[in-house]
N, C-alpha and C positions, 0 to 999 in steps of 0.2 A: 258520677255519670251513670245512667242506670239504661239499659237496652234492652230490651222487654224482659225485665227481671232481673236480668245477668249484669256481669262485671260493673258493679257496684262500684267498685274502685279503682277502675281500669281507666289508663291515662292515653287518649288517645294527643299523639304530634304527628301533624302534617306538614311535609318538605315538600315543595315544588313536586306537587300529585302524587307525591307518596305516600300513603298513610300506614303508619306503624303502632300498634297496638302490643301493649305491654303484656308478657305473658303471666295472666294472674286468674286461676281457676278460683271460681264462685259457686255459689253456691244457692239455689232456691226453693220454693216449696209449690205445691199445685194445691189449693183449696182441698182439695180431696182428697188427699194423698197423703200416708203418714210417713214416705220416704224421700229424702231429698234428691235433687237433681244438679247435678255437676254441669256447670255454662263455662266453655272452654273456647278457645280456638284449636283449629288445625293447622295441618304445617301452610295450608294453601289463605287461612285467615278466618277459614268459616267460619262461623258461628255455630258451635255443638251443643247440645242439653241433652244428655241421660242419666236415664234414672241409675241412683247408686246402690237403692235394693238397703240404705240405712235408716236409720231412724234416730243414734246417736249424730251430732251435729258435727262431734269430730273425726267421728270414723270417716262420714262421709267426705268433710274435708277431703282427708286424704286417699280414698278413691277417687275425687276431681280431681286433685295433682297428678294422680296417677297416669289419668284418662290420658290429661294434656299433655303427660309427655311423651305416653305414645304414642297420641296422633301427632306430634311435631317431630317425634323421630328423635328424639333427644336421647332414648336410650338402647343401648345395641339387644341383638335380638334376643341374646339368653337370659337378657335382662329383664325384656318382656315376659318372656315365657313364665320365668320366676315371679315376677308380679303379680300374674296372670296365677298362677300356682296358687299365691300367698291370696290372694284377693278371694279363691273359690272355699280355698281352706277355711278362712273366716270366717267368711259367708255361711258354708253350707256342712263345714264340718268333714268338709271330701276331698280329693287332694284328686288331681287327673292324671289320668294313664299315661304313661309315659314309653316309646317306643323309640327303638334305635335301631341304625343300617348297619352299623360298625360292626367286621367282622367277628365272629366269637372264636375264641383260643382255643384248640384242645387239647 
């Protein structure tokens, strides 16, 4: 099944006006573009496509899984953060500022 570009492989079943769509991040290319673009849903079903900023077919894979799992909330928040971390690191060679409230000891 292919939906303008995306989820390729994605199995949609319909229940008595429900329709549930399997969670399977994809992946596609824009004629112009030498980076791929992650086609996801969100936790609500939308339909999402950003750019993953790769060029490798598998890196970008796995910033699309990524995407999808934090827009459907699958993983808790320090988990994000981390991903978030690990993704910039990769990407740009930087790692982000990192800031705490927690009291300091003297």
């Amino acid at each position: 099944m292919e939906i303008a570009g995306c989820y390729q492989h994605s199995w949609v079943l319909v229940t008595s006006r429900i329709i549930h769509f399997s969670p399977m991040a994809s992946l596609t290319k824009k004629a112009r573009s030498k980076y791929w673009f992650a086609c996801f849903r969100d936790l609500q079903g939308k339909q999402r496509r950003l750019s993953t900023k790769q060029t490798d077919r598998k890196k970008a894979m796995k910033v699309a899984e990524q995407y999808e799992q934090i827009t459907q909330r699958k993983l808790p928040v320090h988990t994000v953060r981390q991903t978030l971390a690990e993704l910039a690191r990769e990407a740009y060679g930087e790692t982000f500022p990192s800031a705490t409230v927690r009291p300091h000891r003297l």
